[in-house]
Z-matrix of the N, CA and C atoms (Angstrom, degrees):
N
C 1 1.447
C 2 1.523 1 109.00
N 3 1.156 2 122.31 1 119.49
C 4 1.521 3 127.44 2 155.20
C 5 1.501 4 118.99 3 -38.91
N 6 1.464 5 125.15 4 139.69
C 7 1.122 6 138.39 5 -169.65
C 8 1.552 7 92.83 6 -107.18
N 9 0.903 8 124.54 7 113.12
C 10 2.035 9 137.86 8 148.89
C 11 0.932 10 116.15 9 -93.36
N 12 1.467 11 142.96 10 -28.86
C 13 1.343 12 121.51 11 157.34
C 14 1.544 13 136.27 12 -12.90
N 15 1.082 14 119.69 13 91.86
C 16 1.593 15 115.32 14 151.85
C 17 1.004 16 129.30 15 -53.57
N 18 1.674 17 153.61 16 166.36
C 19 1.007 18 137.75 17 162.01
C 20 1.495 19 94.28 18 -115.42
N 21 1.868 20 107.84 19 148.51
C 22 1.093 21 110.04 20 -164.26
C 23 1.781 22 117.54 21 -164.53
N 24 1.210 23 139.05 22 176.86
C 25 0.992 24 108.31 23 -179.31
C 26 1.802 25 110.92 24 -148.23
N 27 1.490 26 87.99 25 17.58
C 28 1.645 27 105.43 26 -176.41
C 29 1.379 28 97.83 27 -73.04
N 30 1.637 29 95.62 28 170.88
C 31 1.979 30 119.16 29 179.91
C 32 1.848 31 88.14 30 -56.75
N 33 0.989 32 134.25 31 -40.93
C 34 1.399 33 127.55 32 -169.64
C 35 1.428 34 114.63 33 -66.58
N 36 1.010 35 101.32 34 -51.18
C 37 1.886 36 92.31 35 166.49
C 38 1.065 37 115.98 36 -93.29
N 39 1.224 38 140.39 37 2.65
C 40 1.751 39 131.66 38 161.85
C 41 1.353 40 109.06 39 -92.49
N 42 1.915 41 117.48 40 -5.79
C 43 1.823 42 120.93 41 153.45
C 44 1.449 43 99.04 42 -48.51
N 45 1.866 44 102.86 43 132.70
C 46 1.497 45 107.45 44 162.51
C 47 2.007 46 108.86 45 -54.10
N 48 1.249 47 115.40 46 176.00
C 49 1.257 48 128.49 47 -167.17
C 50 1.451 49 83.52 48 -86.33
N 51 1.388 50 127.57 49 -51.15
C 52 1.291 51 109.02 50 -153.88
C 53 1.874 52 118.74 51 -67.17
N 54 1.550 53 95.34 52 -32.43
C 55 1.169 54 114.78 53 177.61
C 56 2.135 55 125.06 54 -52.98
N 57 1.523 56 83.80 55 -30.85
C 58 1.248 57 98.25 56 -179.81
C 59 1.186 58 123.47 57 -81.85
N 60 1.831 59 104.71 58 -25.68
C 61 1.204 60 119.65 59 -162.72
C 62 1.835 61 87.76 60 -89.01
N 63 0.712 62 124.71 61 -44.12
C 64 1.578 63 130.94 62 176.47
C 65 2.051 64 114.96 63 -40.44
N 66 1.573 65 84.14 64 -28.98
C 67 1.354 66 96.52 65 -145.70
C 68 1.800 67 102.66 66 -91.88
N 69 1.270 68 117.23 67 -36.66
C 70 1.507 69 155.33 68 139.70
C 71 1.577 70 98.85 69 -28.62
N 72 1.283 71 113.34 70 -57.23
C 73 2.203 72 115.92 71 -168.63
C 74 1.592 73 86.22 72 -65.73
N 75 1.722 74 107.03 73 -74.34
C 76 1.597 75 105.98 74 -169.55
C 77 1.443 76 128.64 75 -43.08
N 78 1.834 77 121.08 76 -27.16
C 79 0.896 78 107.32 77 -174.52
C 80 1.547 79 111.74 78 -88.23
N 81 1.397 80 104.85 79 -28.33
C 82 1.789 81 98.77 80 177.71
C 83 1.711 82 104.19 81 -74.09
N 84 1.134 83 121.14 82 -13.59
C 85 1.322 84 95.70 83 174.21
C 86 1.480 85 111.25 84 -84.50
N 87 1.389 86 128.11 85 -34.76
C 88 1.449 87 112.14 86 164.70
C 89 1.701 88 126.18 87 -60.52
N 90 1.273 89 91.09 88 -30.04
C 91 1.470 90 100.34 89 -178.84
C 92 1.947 91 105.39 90 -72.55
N 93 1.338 92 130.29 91 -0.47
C 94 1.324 93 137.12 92 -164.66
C 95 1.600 94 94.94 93 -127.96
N 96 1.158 95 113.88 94 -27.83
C 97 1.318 96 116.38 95 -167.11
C 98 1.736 97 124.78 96 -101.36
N 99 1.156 98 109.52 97 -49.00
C 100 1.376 99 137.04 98 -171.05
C 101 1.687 100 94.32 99 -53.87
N 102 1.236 101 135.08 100 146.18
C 103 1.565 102 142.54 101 175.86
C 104 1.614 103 90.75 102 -90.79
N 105 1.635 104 114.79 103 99.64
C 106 1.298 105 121.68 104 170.77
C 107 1.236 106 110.16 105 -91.79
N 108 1.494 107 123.71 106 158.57
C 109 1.288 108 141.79 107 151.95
C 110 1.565 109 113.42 108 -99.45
N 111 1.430 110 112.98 109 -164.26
C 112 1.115 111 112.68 110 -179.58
C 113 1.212 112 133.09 111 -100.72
N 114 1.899 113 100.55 112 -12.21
C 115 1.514 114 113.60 113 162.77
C 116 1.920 115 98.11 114 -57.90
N 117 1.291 116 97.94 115 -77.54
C 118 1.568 117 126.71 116 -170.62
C 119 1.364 118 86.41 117 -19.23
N 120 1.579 119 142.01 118 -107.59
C 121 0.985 120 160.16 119 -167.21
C 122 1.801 121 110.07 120 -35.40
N 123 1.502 122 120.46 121 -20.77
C 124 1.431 123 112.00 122 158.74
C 125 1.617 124 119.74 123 -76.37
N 126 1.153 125 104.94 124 -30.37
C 127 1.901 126 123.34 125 160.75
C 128 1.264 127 120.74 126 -54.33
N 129 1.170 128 107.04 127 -61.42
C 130 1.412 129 102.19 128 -169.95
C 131 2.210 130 103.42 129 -95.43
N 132 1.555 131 105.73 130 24.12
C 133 1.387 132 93.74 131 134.89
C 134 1.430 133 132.23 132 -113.35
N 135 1.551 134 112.11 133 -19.25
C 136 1.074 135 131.59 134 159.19
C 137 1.471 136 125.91 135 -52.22
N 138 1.510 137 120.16 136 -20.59
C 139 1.229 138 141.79 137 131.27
C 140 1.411 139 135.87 138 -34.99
N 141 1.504 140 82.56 139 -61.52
C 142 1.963 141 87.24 140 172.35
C 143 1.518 142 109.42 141 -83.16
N 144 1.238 143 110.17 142 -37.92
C 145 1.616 144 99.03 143 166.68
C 146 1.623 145 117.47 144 -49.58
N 147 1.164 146 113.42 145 -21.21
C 148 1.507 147 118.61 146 -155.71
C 149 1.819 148 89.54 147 -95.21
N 150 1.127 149 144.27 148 -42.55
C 151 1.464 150 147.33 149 175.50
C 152 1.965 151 88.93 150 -64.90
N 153 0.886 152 125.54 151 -62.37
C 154 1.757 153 95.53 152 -178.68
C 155 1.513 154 112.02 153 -29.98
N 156 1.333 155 103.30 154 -66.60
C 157 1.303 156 114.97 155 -160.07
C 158 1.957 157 109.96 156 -50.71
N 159 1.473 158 110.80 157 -22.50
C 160 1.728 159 130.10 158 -175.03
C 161 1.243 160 85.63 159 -74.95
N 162 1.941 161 127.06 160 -64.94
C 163 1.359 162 120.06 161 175.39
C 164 1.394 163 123.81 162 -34.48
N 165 1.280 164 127.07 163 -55.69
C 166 1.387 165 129.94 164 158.10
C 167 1.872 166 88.31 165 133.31
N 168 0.670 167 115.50 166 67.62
C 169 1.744 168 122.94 167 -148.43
C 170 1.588 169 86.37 168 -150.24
N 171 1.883 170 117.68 169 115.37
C 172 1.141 171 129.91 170 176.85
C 173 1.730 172 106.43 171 -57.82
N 174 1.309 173 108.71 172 150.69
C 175 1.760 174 103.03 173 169.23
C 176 1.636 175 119.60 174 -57.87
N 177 1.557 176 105.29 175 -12.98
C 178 1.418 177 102.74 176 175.30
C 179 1.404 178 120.26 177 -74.64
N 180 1.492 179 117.21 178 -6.52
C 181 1.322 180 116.49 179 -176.75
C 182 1.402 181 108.30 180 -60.74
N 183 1.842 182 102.86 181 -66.42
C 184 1.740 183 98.54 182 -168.27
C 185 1.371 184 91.13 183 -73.89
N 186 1.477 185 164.01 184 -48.65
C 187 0.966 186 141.42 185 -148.67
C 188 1.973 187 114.19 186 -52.76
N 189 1.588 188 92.22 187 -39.88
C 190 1.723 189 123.32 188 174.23
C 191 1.974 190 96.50 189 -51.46
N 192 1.421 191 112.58 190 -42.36
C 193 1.408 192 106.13 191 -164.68
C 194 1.618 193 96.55 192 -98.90
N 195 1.009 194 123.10 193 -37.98
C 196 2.051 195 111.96 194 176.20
C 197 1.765 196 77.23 195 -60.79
N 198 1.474 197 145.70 196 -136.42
C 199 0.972 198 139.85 197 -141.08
C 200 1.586 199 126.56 198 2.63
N 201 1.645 200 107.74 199 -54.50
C 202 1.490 201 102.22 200 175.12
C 203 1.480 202 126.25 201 -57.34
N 204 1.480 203 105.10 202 -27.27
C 205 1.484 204 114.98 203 161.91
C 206 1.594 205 117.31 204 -101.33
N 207 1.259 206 112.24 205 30.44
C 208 1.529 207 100.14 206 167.62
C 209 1.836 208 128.18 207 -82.69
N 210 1.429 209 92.83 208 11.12
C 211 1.700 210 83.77 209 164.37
C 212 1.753 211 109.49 210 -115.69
N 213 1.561 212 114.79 211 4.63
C 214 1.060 213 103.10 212 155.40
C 215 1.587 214 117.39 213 -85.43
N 216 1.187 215 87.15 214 -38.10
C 217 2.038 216 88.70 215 -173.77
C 218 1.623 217 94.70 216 -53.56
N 219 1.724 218 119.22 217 -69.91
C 220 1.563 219 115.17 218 -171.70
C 221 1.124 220 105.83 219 -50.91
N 222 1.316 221 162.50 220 12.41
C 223 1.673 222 154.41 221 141.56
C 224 0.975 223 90.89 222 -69.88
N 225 1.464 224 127.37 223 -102.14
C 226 1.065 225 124.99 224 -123.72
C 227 2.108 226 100.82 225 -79.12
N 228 1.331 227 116.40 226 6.54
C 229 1.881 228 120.41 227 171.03
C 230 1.717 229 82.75 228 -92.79
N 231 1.238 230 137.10 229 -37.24
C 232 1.337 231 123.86 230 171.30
C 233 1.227 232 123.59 231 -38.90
N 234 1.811 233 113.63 232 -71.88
C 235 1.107 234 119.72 233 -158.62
C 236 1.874 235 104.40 234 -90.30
N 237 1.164 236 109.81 235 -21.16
C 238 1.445 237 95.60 236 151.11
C 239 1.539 238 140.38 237 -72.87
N 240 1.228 239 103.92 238 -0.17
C 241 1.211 240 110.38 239 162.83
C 242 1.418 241 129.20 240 -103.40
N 243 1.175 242 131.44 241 -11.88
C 244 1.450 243 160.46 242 130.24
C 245 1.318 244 107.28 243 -23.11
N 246 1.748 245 108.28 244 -67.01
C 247 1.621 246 93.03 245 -156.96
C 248 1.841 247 107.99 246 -120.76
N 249 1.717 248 95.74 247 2.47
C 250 1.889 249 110.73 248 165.34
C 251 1.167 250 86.16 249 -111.15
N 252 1.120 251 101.27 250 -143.78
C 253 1.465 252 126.03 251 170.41
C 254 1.576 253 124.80 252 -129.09
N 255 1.292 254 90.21 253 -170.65
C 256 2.126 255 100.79 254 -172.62
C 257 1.203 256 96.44 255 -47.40
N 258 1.605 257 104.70 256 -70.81
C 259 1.513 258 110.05 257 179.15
C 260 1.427 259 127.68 258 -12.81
N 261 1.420 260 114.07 259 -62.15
C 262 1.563 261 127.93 260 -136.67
C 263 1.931 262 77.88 261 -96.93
N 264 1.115 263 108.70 262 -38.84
C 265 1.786 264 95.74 263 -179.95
C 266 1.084 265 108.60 264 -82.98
N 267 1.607 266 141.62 265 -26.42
C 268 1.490 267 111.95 266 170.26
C 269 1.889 268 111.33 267 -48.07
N 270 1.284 269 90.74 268 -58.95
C 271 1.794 270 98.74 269 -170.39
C 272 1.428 271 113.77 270 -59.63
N 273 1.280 272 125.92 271 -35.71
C 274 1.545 273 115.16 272 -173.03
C 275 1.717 274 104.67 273 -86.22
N 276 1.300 275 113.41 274 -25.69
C 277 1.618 276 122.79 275 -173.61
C 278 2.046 277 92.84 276 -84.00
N 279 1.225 278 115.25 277 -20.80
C 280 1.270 279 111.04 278 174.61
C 281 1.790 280 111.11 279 -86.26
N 282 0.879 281 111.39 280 -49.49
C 283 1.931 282 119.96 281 154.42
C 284 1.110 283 93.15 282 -24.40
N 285 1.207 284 119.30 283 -83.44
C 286 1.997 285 118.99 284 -149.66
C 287 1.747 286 107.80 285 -72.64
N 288 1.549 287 104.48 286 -27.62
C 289 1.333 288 99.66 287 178.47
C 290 1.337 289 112.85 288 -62.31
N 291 1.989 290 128.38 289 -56.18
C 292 1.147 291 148.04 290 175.65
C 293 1.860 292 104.62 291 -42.82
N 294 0.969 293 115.80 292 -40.04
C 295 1.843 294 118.62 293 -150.83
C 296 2.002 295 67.96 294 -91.03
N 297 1.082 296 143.77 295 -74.82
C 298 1.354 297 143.59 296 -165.03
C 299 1.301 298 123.08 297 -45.78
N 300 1.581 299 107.50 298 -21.06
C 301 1.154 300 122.67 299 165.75
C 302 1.518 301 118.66 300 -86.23
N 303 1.284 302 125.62 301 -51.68
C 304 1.302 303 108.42 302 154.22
C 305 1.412 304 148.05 303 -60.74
N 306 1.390 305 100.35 304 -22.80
C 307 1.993 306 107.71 305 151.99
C 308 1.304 307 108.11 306 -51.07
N 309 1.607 308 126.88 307 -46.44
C 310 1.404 309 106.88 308 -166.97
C 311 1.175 310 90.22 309 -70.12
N 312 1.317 311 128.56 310 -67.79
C 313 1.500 312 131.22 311 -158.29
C 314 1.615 313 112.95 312 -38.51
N 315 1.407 314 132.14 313 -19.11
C 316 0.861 315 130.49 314 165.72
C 317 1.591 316 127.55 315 -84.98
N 318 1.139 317 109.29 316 -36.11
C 319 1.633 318 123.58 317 166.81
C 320 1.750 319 104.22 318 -82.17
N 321 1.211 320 131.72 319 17.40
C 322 1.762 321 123.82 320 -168.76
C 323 1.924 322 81.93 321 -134.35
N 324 1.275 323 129.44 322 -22.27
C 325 1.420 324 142.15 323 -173.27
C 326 1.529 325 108.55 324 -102.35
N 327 1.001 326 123.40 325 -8.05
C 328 1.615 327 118.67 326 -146.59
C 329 1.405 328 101.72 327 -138.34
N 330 1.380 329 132.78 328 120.98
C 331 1.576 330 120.66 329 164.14
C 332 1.504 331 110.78 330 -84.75
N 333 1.236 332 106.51 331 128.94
C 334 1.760 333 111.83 332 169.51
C 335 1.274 334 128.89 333 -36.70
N 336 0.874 335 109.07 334 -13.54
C 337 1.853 336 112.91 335 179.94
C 338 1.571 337 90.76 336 -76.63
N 339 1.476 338 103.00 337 -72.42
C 340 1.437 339 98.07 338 -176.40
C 341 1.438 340 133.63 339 -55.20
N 342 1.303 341 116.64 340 -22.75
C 343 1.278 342 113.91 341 173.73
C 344 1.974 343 100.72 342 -78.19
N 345 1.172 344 114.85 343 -40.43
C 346 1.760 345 105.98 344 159.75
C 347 1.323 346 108.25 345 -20.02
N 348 1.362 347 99.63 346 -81.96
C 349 1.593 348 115.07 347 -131.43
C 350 2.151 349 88.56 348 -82.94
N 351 1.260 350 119.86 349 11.36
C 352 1.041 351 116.31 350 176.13
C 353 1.815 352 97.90 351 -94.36
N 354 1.261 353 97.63 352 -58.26
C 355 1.189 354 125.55 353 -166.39
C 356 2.214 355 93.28 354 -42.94
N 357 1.686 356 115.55 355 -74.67
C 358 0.870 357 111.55 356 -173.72
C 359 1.662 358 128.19 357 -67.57
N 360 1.287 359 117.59 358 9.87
C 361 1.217 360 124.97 359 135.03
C 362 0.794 361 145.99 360 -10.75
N 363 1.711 362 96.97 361 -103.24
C 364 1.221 363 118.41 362 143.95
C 365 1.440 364 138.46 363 -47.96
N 366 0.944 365 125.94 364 -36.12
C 367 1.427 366 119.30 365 157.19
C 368 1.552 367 120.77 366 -75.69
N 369 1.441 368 117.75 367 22.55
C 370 1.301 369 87.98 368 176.17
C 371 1.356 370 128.37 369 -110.89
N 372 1.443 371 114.39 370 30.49
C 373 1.360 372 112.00 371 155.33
C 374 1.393 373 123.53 372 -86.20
N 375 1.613 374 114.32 373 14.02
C 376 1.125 375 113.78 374 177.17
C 377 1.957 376 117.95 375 -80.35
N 378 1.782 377 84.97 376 3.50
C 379 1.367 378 100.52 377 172.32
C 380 1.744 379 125.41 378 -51.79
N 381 1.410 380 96.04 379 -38.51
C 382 1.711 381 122.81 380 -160.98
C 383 1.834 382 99.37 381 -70.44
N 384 1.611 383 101.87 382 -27.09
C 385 1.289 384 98.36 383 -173.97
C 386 2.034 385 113.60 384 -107.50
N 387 1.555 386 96.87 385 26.15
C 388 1.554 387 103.10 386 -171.17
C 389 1.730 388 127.48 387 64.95
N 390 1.271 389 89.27 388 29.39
C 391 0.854 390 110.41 389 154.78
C 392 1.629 391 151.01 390 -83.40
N 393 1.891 392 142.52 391 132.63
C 394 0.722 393 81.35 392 -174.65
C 395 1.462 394 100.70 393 -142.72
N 396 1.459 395 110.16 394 133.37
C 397 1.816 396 137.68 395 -148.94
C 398 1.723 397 101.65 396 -58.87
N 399 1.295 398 127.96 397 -17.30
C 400 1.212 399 120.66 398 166.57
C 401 1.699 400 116.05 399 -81.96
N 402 0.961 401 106.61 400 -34.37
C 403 1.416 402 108.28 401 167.37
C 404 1.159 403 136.84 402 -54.52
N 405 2.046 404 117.69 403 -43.60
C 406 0.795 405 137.62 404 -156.08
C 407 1.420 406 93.69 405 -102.68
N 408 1.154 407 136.08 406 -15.45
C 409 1.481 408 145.85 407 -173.67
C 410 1.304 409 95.52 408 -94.15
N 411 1.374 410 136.47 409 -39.93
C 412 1.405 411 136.09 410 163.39
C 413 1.308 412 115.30 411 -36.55
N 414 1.301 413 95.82 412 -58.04
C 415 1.637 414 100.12 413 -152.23
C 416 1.621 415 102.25 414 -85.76
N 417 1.278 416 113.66 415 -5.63
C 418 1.725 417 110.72 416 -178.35
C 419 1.540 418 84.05 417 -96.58
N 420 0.948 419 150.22 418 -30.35
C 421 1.482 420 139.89 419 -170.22
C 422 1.762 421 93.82 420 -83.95
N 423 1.059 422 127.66 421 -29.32
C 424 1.485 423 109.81 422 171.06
C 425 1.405 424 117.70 423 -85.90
N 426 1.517 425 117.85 424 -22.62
C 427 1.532 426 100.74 425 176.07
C 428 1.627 427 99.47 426 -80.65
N 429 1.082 428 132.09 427 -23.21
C 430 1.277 429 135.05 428 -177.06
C 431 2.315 430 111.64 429 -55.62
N 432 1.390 431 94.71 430 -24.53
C 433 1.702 432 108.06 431 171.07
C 434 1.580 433 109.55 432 -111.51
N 435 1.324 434 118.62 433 -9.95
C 436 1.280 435 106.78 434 -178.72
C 437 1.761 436 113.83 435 -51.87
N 438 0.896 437 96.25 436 -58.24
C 439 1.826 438 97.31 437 -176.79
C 440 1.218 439 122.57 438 -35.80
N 441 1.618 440 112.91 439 -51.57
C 442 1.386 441 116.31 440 -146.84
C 443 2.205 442 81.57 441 -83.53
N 444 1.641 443 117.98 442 -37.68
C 445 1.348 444 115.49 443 156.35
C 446 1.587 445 122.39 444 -30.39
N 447 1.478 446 119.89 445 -56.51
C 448 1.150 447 120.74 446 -148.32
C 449 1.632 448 85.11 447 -83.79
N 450 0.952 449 134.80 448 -41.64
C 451 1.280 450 161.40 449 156.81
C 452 1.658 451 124.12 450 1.97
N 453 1.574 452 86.17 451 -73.45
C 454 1.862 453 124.48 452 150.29
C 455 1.257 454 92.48 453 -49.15
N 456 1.194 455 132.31 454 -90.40
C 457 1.722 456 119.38 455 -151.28
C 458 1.326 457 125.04 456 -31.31
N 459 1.974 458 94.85 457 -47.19
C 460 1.653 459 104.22 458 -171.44
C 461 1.599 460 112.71 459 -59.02
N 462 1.558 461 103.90 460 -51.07
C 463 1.761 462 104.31 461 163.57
C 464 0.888 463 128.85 462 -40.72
N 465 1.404 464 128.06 463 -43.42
C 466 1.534 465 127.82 464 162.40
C 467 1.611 466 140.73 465 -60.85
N 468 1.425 467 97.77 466 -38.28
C 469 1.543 468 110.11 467 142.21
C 470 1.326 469 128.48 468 -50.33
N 471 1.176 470 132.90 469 -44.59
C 472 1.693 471 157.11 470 -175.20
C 473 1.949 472 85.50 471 -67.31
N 474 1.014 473 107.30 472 -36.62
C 475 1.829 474 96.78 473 -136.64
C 476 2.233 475 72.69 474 -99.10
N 477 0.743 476 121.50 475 -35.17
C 478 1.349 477 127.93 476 177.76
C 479 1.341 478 99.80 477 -52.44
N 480 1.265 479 116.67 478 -76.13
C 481 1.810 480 143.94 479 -173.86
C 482 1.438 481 80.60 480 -29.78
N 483 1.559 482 123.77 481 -78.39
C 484 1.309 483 134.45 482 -161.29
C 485 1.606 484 113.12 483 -36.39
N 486 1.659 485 107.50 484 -57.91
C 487 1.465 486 109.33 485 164.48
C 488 1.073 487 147.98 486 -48.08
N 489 1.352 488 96.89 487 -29.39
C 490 1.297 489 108.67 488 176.57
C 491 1.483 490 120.12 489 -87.75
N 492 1.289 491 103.68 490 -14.10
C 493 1.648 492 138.05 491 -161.39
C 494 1.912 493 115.15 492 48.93
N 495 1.120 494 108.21 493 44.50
C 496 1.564 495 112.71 494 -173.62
C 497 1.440 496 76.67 495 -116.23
N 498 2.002 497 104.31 496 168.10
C 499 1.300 498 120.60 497 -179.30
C 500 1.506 499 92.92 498 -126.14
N 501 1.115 500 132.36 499 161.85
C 502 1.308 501 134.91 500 -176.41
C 503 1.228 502 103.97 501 -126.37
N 504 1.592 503 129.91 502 -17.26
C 505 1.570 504 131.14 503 -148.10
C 506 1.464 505 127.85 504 21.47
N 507 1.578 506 125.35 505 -96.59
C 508 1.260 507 122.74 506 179.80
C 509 1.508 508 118.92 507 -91.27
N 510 1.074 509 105.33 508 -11.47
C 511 1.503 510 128.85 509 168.20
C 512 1.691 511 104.31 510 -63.06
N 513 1.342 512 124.09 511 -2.34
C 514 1.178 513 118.13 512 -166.21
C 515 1.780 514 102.26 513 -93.52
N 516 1.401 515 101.51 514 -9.74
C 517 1.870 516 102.70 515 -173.94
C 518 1.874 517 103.17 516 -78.72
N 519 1.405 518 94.92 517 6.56
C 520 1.787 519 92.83 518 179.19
C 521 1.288 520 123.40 519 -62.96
N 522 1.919 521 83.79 520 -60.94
C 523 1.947 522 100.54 521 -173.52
C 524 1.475 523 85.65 522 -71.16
N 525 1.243 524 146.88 523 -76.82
C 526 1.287 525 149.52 524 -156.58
C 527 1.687 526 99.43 525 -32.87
N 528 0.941 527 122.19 526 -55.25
C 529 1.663 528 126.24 527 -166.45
C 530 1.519 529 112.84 528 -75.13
N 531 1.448 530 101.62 529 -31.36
C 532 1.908 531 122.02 530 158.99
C 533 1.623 532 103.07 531 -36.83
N 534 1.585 533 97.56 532 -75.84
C 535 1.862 534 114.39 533 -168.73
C 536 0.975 535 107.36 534 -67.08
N 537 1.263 536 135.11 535 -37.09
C 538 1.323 537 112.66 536 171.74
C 539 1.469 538 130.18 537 -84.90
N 540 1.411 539 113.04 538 -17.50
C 541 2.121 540 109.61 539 144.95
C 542 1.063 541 99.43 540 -38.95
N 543 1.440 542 123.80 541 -71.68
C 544 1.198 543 129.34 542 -165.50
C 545 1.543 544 132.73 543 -21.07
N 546 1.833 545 70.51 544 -76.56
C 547 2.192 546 72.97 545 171.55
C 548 1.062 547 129.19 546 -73.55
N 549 1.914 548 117.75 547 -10.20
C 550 1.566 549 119.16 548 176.83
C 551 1.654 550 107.01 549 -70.01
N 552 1.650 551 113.07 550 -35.26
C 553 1.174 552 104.64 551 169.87
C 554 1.613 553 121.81 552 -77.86
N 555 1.553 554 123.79 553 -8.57
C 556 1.356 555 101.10 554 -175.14
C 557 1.971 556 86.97 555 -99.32
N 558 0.774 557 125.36 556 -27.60
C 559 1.838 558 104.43 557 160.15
C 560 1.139 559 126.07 558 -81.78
N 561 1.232 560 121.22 559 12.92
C 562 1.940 561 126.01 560 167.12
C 563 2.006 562 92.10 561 -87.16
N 564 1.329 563 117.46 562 -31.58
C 565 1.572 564 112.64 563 -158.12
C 566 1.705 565 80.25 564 -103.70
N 567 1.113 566 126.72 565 -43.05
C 568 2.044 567 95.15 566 170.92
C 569 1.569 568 116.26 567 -64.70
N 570 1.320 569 112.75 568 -20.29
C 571 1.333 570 114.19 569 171.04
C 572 1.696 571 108.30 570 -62.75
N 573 1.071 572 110.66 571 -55.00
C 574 1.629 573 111.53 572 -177.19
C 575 1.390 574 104.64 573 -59.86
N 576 1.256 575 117.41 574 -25.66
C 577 2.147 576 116.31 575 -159.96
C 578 1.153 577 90.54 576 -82.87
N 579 1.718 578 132.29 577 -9.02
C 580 1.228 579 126.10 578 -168.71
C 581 1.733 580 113.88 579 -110.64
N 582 1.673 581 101.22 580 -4.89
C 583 1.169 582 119.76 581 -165.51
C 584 1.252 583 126.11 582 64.17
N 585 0.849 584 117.67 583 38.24
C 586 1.810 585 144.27 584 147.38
C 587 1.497 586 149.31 585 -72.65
N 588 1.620 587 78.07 586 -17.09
C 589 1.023 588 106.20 587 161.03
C 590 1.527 589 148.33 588 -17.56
C-alpha cells in the first residue's frame, strides 16, 4: 500500500479519522446530490481548495493531484461536452474533480492505521452476517489510494514518452493498464502472504 500521509500539524490532521472520514461521505454526497450550477460548483471547489490550505498543505498539492488526473478529468469534460454540453461538464467534471480532491485530502491528512481501525469499527457488525470487517476495511482503504496509484503510473508513462521523445496518444492506456495488473497482482499475493487471501 502506498503511504499519502503528510506529516502535519494543522486542525486537519489533529481531526479524529473518524470525523474526517464522516466528513469526506457528507461532502460527496452533497457535492453528488445538491442541484448545482456553475456559480455553486466554482464555490464549493474553491472551498475544497480552501481546506488544503486549513491543512497547511501548499496550493501546489491539489493542483499536483488535478494534474495527475488530468486525463481522466479531460475525458470525461470531453465527452460531456460532446454529447451535453459546456454547461453540464463544467459542473459534473467539477463534482468528480471536488469529491477527488477530498479523497486525497483525506488520505494526504490521515495515517492508515487510523483510517483502519476507524474504518473496522464501523464495519464490524458486518460480523453477524459472516462477514469479515478486517477484510472489508482493507479493501475500502485500498480503493480509497487506488487513483492517486493508478495515477502515478500514467505520469510515469508521460515522463517515459517524454524520454524517449515519442507520443503514444491513446495507445498510452497499454503500459498504464500493464502496471496496474501488475500491482493488483503484486498486492493480491501480499494479500495471500498475509492470509487474506
Amino acid at each position: 500500500m502506498i503511504a499519502l500521509y503528510r506529516d502535519g500539524t494543522g486542525i486537519i490532521h489533529r481531526a479524529p479519522a473518524g470525523l474526517k472520514l464522516a466528513a469526506l461521505a457528507i461532502g460527496a454526497l452533497v457535492l453528488s446530490l445538491y442541484p448545482h450550477d456553475a456559480v455553486s460548483i466554482a464555490v464549493s471547489l474553491l472551498i475544497v481548495l480552501g481546506l488544503y490550505g486549513v491543512a497547511g498543505l501548499s496550493l501546489r498539492v491539489p493542483v499536483a493531484e488535478i494534474w495527475r488526473l488530468r486525463w481522466i478529468i479531460l475525458v470525461l469534460a470531453a465527452a460531456l461536452v460532446i454529447f451535453v454540453s459546456p454547461l453540464a461538464a463544467w459542473i459534473n467534471t467539477g463534482r468528480v474533480v471536488a469529491v477527488l480532491l477530498l479523497a486525497s485530502l483525506l488520505t494526504l491528512t490521515t495515517r492508515m492505521s487510523a483510517l483502519l481501525a476507524v474504518l473496522h469499527r464501523l464495519l464490524r457488525p458486518l460480523r453477524r452476517f459472516g462477514r469479515d470487517p478486517d477484510a472489508v476495511a482493507l479493501t475500502i482503504s485500498l480503493t480509497i489510494t487506488t487513483i492517486p496509484v493508478i495515477a502515478g503510473f500514467a505520469q510515469r508513462v508521460r515522463e517515459a514518452e517524454r524520454a524517449r521523445g515519442v507520443r503514444l496518444g491513446v495507445r498510452t492506456v497499454v503500459p498504464v493498464l500493464v502496471m496496474a495488473l501488475r500491482h493488483a497482482d503484486d498486492v493480491g499475493d501480499a494479500l495471500a502472504a498475509r492470509g487474506m487471501g
